[in-house]
C-alpha positions in Angstrom: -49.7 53.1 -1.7 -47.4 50.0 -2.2 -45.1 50.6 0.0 -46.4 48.0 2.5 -45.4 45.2 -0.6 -41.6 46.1 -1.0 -41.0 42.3 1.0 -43.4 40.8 -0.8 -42.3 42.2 -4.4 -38.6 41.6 -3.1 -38.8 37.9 -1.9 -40.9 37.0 -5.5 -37.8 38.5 -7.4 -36.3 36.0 -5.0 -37.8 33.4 -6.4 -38.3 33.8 -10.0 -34.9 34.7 -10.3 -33.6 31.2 -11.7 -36.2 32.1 -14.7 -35.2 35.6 -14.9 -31.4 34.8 -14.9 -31.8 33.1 -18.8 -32.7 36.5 -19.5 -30.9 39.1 -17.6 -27.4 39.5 -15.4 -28.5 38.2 -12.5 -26.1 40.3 -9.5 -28.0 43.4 -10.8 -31.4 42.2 -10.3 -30.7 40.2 -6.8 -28.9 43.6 -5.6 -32.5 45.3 -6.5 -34.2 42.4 -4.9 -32.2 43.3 -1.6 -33.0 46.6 -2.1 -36.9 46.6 -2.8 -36.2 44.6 0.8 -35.8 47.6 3.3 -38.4 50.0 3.9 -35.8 52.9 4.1 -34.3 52.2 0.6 -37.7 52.5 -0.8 -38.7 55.8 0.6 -35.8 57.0 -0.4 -36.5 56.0 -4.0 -39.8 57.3 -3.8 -38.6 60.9 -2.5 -35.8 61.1 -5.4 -38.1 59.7 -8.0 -40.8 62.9 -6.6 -37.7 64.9 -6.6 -36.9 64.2 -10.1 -40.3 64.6 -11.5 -40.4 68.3 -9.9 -37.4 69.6 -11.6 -38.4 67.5 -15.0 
């Protein structure tokens, strides 16, 4: 259902990431900002966060 907002959610990591980086390393969160970018990475997160929660 939020697949369509992977750029959206991505590109506002983007910019609250000067606030974000006082509290966290920011390489690891801008990495997750690039990937929340592409629609493949995110369907592929999707079908091993389904695939996890089957064999859970």
């Amino acid at each position: 259902m939020v697949k369509p907002l992977n750029f959206i959610g991505s590109q506002t990591m983007v910019f609250f990431g000067p606030i974000v980086s006082a509290f966290v390393k920011t390489d690891g969160y801008y990495r997750a900002a690039e990937l929340f970018e592409s629609n493949v990475s995110v369907e592929f997160l999707i079908s091993e966060l389904e695939r996890l929660g089957k064999n859970g």
